[in-house]
Residue frames as qw, qx, qy, qz and C-alpha x, y, z in Angstrom:
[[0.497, 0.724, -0.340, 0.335, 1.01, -187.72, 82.92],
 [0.767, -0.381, -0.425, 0.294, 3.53, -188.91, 85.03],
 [0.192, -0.955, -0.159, 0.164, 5.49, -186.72, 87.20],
 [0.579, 0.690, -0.397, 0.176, 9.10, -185.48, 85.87],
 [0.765, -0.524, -0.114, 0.357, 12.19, -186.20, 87.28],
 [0.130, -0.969, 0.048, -0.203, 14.48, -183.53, 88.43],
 [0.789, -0.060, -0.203, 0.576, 18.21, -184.14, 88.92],
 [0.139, -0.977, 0.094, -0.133, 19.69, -181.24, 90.50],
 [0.867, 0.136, -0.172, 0.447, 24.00, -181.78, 90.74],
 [0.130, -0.951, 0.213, -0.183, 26.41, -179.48, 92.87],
 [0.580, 0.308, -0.667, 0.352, 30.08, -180.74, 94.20],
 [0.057, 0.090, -0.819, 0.564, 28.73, -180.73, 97.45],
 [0.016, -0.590, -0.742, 0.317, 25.58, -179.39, 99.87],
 [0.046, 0.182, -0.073, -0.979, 25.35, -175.76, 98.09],
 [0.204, -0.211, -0.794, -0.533, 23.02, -177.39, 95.71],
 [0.189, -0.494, -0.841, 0.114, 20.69, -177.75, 98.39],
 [0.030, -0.402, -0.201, 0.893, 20.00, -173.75, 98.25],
 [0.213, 0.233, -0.544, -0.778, 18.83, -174.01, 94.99],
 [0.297, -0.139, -0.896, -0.300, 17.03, -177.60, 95.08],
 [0.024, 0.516, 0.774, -0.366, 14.34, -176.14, 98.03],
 [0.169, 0.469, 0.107, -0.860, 13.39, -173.63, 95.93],
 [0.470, 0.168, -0.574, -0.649, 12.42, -175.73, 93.19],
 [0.000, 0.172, 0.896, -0.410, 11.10, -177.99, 96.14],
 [0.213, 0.327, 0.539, -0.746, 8.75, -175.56, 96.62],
 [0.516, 0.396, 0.176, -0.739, 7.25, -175.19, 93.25],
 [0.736, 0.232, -0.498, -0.396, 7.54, -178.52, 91.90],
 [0.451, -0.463, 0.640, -0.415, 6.90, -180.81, 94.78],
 [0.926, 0.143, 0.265, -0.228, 5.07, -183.26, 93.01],
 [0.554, 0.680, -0.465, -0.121, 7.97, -184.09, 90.81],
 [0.956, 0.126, -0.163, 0.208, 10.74, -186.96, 90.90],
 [0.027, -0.922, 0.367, -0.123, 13.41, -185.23, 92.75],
 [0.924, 0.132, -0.103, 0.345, 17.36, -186.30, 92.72],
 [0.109, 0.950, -0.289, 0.047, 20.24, -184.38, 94.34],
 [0.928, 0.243, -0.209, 0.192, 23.52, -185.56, 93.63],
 [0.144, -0.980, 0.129, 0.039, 26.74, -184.25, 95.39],
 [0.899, 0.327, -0.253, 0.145, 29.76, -184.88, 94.37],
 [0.478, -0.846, 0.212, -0.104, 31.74, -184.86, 97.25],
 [0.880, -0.017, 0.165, 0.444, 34.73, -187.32, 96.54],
 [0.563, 0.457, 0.194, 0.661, 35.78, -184.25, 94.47],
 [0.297, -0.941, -0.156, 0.041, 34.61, -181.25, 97.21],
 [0.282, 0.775, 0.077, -0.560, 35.91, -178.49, 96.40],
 [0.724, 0.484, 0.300, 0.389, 36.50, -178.15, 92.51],
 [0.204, 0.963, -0.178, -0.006, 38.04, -175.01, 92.72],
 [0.577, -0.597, 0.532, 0.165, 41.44, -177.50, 93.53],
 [0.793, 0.161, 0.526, 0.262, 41.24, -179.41, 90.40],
 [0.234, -0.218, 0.508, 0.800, 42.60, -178.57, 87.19],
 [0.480, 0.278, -0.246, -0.795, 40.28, -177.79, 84.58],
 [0.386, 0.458, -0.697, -0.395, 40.83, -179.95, 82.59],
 [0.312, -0.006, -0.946, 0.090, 40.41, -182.65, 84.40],
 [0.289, 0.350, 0.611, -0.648, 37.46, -181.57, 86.55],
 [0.615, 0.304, -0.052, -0.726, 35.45, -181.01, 83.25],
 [0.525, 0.121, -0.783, -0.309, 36.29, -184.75, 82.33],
 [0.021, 0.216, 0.824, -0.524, 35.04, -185.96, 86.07],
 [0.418, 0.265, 0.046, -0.868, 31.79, -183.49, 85.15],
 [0.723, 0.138, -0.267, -0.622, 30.71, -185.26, 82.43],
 [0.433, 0.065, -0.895, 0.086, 31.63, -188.94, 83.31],
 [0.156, 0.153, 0.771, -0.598, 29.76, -188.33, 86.69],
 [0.516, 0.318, 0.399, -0.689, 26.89, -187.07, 84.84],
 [0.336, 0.348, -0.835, -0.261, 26.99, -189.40, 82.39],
 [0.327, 0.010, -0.906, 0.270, 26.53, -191.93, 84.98],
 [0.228, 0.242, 0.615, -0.715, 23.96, -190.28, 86.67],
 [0.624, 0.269, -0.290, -0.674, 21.53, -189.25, 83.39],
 [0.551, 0.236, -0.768, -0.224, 21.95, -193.25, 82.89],
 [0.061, -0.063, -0.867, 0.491, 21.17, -194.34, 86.28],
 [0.193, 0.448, 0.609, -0.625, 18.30, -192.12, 87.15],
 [0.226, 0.524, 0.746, 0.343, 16.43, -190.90, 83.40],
 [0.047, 0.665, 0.448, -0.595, 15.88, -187.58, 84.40],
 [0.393, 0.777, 0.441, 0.217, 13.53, -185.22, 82.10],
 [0.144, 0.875, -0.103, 0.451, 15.79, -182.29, 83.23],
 [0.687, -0.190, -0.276, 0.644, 19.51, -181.54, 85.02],
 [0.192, -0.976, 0.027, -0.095, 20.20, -178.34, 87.51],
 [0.766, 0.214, -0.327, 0.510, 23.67, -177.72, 87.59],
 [0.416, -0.882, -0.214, -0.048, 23.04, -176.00, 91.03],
 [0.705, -0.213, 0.183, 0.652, 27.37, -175.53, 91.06],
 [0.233, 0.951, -0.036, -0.199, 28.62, -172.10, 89.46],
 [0.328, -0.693, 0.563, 0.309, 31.99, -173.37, 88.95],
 [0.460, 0.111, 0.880, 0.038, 30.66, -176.14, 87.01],
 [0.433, 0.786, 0.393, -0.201, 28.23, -174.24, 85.07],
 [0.174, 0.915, -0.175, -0.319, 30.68, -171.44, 83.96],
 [0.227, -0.483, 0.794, 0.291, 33.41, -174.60, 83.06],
 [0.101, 0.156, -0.782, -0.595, 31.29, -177.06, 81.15],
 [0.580, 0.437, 0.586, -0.359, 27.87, -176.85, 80.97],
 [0.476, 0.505, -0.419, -0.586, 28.39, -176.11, 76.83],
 [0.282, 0.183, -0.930, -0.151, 30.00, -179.74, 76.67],
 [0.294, 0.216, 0.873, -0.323, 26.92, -181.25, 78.72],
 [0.494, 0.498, 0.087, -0.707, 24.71, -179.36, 76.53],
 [0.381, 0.523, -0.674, -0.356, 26.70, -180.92, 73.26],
 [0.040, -0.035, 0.981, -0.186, 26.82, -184.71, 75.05],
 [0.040, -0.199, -0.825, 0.528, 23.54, -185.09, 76.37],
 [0.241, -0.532, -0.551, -0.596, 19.62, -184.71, 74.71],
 [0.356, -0.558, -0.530, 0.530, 18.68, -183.46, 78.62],
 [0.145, 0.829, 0.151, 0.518, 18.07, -180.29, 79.14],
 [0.515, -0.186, -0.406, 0.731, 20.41, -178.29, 81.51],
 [0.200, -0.947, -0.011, -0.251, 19.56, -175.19, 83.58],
 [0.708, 0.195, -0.310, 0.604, 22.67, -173.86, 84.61],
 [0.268, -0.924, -0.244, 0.121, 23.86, -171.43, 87.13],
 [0.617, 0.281, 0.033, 0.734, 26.10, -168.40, 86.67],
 [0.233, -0.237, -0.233, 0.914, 26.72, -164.94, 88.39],
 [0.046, 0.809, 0.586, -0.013, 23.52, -163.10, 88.51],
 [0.287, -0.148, 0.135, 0.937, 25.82, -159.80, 87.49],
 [0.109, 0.393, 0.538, 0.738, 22.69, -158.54, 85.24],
 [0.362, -0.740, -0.496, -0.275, 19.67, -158.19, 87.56],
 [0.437, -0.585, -0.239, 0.640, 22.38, -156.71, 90.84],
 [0.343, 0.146, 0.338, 0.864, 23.90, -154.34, 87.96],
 [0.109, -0.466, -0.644, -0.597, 20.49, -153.66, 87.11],
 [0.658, -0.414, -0.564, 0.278, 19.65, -153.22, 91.05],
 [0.608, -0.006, -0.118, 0.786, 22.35, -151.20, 92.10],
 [0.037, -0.983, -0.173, 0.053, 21.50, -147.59, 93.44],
 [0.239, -0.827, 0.372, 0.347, 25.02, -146.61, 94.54],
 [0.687, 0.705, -0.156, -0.082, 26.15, -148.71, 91.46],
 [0.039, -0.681, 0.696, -0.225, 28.75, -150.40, 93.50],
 [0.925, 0.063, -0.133, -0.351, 28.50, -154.15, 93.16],
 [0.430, -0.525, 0.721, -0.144, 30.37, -156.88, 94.99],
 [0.899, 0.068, -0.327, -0.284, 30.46, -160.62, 93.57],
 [0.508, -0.427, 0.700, -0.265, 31.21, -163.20, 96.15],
 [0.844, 0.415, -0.186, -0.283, 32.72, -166.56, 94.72],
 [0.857, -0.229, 0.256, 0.384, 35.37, -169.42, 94.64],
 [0.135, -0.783, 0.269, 0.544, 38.09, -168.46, 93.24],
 [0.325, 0.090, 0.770, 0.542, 37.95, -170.44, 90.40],
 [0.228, 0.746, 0.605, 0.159, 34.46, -168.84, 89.13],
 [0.142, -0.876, 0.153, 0.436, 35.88, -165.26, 89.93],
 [0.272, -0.548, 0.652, 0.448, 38.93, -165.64, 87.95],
 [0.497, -0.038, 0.677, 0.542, 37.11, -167.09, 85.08],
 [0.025, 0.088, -0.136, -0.987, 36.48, -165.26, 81.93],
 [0.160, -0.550, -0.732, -0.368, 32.92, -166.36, 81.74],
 [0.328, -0.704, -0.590, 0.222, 32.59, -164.12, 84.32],
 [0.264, -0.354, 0.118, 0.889, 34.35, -161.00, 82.86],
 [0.008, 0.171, 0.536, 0.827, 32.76, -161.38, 79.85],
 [0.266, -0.741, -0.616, -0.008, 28.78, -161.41, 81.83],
 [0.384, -0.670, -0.216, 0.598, 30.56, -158.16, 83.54],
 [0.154, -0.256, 0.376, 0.877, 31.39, -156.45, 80.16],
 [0.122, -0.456, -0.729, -0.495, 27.68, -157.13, 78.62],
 [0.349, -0.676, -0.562, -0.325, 25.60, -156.53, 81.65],
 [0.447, -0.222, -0.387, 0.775, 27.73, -154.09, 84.21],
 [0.010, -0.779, -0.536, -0.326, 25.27, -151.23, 83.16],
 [0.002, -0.767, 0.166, -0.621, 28.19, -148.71, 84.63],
 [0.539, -0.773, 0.122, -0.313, 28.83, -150.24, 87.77],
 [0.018, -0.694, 0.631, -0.346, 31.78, -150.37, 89.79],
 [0.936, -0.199, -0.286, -0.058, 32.04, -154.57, 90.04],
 [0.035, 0.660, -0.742, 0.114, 34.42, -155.86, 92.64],
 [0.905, 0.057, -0.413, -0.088, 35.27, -159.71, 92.35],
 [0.203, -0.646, 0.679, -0.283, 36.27, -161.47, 95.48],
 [0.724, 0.086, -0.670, -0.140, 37.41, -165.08, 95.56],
 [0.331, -0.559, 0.626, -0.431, 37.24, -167.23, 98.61],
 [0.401, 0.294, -0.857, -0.137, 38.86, -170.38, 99.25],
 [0.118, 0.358, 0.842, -0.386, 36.89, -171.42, 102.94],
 [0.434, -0.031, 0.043, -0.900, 33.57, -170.18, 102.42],
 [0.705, 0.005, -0.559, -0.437, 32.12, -173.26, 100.63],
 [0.511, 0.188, -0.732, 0.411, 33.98, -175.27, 103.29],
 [0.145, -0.033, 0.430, -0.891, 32.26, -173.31, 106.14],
 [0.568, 0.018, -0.085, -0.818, 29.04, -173.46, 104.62],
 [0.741, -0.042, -0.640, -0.197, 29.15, -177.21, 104.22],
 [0.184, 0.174, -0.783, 0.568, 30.45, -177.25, 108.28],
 [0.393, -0.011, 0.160, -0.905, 27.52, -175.19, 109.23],
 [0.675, -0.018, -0.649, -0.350, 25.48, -178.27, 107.59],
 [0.796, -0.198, -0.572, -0.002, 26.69, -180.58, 110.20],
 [0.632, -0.713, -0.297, 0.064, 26.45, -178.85, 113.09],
 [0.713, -0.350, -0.139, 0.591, 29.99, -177.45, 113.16],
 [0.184, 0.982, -0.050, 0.006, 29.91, -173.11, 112.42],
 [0.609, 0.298, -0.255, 0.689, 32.87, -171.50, 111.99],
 [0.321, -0.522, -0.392, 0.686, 34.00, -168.94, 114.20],
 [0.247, 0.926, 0.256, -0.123, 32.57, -165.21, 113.25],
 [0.105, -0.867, 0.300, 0.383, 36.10, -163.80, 112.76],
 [0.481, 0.100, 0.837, 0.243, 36.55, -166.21, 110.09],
 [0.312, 0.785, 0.527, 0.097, 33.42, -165.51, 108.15],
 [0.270, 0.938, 0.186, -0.112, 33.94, -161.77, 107.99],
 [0.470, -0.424, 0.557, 0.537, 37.59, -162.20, 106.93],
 [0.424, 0.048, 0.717, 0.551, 36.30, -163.38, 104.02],
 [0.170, 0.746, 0.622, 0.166, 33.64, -160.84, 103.44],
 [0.262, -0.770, -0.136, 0.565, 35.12, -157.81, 104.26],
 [0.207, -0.209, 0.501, 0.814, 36.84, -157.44, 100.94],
 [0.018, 0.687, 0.710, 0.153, 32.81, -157.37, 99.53],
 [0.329, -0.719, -0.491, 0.367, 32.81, -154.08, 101.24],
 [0.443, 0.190, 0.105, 0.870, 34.04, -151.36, 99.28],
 [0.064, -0.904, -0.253, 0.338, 33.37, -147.45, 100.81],
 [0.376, -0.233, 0.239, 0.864, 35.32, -145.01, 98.31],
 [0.120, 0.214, 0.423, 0.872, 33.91, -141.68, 96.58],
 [0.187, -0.035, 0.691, -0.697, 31.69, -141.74, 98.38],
 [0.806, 0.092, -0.376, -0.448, 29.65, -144.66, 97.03],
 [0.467, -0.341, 0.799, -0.166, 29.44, -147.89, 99.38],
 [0.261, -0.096, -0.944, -0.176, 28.79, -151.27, 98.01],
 [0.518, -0.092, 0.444, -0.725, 25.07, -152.00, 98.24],
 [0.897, -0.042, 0.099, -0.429, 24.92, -155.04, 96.56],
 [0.131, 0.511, -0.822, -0.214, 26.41, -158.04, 96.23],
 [0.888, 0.129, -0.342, -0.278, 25.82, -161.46, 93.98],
 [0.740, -0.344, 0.561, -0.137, 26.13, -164.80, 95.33],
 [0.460, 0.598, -0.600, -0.266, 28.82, -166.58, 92.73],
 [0.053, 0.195, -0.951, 0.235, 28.74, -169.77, 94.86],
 [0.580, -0.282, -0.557, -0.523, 25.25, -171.81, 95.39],
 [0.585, 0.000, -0.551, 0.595, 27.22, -172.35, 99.02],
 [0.260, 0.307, -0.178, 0.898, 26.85, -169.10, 99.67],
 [0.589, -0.446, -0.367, -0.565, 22.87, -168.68, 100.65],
 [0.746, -0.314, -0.577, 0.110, 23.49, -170.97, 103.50],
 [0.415, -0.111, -0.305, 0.850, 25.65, -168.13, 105.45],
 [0.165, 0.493, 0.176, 0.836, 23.57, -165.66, 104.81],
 [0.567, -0.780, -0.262, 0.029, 22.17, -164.99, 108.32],
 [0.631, -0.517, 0.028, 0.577, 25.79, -165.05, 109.65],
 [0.559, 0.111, 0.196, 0.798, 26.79, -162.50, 106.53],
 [0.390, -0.730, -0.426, -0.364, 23.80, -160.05, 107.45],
 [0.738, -0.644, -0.185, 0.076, 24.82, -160.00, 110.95],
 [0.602, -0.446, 0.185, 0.636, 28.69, -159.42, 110.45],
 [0.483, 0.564, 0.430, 0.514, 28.15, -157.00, 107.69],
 [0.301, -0.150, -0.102, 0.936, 29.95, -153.55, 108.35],
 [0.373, 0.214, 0.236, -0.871, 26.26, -152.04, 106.98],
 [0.611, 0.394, 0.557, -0.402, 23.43, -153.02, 104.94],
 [0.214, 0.333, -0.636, -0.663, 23.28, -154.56, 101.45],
 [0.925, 0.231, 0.068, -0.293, 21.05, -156.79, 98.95],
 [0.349, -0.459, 0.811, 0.101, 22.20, -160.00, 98.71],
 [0.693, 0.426, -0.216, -0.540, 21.30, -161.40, 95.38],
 [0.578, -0.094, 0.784, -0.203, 20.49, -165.10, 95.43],
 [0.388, 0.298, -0.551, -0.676, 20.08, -167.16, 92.04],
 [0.123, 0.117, -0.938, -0.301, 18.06, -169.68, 92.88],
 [0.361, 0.671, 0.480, -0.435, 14.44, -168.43, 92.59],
 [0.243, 0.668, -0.485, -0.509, 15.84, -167.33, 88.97],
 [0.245, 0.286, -0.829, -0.414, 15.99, -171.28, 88.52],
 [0.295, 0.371, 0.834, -0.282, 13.13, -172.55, 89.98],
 [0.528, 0.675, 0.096, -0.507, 11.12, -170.02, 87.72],
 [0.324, 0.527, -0.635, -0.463, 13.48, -171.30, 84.82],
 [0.077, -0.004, -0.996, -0.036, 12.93, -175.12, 85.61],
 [0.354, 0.569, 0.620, -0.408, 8.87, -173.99, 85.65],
 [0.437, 0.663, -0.162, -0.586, 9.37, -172.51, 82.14],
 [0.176, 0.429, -0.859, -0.217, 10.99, -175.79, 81.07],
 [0.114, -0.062, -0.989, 0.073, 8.70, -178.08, 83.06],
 [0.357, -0.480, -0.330, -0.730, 5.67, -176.18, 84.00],
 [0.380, -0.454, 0.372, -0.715, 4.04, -175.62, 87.03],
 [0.091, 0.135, -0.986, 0.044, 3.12, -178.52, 89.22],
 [0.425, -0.200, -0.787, -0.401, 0.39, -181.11, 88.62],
 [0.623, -0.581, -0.522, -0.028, -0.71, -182.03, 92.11],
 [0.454, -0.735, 0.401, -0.305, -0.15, -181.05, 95.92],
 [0.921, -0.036, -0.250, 0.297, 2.69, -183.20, 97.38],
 [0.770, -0.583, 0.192, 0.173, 5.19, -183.81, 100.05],
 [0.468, 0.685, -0.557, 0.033, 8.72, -183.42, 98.91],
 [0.946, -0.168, 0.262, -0.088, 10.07, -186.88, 99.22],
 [0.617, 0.708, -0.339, -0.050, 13.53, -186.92, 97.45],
 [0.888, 0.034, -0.061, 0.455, 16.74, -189.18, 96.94],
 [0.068, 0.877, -0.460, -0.121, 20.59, -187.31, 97.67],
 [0.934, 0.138, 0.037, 0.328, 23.54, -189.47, 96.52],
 [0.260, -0.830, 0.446, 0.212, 26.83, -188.74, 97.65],
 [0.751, 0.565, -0.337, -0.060, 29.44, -189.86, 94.96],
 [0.241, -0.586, 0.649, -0.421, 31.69, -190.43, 98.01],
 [0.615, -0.087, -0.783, -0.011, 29.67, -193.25, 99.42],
 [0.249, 0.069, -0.634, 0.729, 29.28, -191.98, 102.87],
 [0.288, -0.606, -0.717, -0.189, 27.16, -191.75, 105.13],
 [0.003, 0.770, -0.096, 0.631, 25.77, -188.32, 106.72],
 [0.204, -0.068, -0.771, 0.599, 26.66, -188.02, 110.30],
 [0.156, -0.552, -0.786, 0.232, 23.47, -187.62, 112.49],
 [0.030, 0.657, 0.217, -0.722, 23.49, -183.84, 112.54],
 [0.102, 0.084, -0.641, -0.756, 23.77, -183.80, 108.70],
 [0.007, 0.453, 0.885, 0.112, 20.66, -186.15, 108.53],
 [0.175, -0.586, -0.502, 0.611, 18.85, -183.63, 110.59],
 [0.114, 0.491, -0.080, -0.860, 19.50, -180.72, 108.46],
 [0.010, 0.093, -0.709, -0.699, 19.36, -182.89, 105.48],
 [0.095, 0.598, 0.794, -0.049, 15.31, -184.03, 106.62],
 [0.191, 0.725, 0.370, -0.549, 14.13, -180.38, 106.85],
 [0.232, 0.211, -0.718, -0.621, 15.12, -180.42, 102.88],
 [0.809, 0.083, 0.271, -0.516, 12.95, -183.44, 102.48],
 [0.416, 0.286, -0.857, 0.103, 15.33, -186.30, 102.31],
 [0.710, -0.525, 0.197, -0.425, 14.18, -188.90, 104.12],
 [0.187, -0.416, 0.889, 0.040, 16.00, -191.98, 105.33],
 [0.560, 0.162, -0.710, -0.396, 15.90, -195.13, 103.75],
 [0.846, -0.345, -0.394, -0.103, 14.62, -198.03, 106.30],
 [0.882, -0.209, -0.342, 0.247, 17.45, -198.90, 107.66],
 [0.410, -0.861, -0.107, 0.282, 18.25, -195.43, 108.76],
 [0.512, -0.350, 0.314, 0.719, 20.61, -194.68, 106.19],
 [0.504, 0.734, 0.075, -0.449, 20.44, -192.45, 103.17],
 [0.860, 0.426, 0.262, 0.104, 20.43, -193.33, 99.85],
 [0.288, -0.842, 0.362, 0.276, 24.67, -192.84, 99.38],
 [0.968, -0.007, 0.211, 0.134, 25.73, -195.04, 96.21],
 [0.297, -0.667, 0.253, 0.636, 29.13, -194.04, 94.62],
 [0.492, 0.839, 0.050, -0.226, 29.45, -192.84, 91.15],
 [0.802, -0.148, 0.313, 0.486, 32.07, -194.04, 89.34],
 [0.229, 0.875, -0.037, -0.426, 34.38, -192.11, 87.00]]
């Protein structure tokens, strides 16, 4: 049997939080991560029009590359049209979406934070996942417009500055009744990538509830476990065209991307 192939799609590098964790337990597979960076960030577009870019890109990818199964490794994306990729498209999609159930579920002090763009905050797919599976706790939704941005600096070598970062985390922090926030969900696939620096500048201690061990186990219930030992050896494509600057490369090898011969990575552009 041959080995599957694995597309994995995010509007940028978040994706890559998600795609080493299904690195890890389907190495032997066909791996593909796409980013769609021409469009970085989507919280800017209109709906409307970002969910027609969505499918036309992946469209174009499913047709390019054949895969047996698509991560939509992007919460903004997921919670906006993964129904219509579902409808379009005989693939199967794993999607990602606020992990509200299992923090909820979590929660001692029952005080629950969800860190997110502001476009996944603010939509109702995410009110209504808070009215089903809040199990009594006190959710607070904060959008933020640099994080993703930050996280994708951090990539190539350039951090922000700490007083930055915890600008945008401080509102995560809620102390009142005496009940602090002790957990809070990652609402961004971005988000993982900070999490040293949000640890560190965190006013005290909380779980920080990561979804993407939640889809590596879901893309092993879809694809089963893997066949052989192997090297991860995968393709990224940037819809952009560009190439990564040297410190990107760098980060992007300890993923397992490797360059192509001529020292460049595989970068063609995706039309829409």
């Amino acid at each position: 049997m041959s080995a599957p192939a694995i597309l994995v799609f995010d509007s940028g590098l978040g994706g890559l939080t998600v795609f080493r964790e299904i690195a890890a337990v389907r190495p032997d597979a066909r791996l593909i991560y796409a980013a769609d960076d021409a469009a970085f960030p989507y919280g800017q577009i209109p709906e409307a029009e970002l969910a027609g870019r969505i499918v036309a890109v992946m469209a174009d990818l499913i047709a390019t590359h054949g895969p047996d199964l698509v991560v939509i490794a992007c919460n903004t994306a997921s919670t906006l049209v993964l129904p219509q990729l579902r409808a379009r498209f005989s693939v199967p999609f794993v999607g990602t979406v606020p992990a509200i159930k299992p923090a909820c579920a979590a929660s001692v002090s029952k005080r629950v934070s969800v860190l997110g763009t502001e476009a996944t905050v603010s939509r109702e797919y995410t009110r209504a996942l808070m009215r089903e599976f809040g199990n009594g706790s006190d959710i607070t939704l904060v959008g933020s417009a640099r994080l993703a941005g930050f996280a994708e600096a951090e990539l190539r070598g350039e951090p922000a500055a700490d007083t930055a970062i915890a600008a945008e985390i401080t509102p995560c922090f809620v102390d009142e009744g005496g009940r602090r926030t002790d957990t809070i969900v990652f609402a961004c696939t971005h988000y993982p990538l900070l999490v040293d620096r949000f640890t560190r500048l965190a006013p005290w201690p909380v779980t920080w509830i990561d979804p993407a061990p939640a889809i590596a186990r879901r893309v092993v219930d879809l694809l089963g476990p893997a066949t052989k030992d192997a090297a991860v050896r995968a393709r990224i494509l940037f819809t952009s065209g560009a190439s990564p600057s040297p410190a990107l490369a760098t980060t992007l090898a300890g993923f397992g991307f490797a360059p192509a011969p001529a020292g460049q990575f595989d970068t063609p552009s995706v039309s829409t």
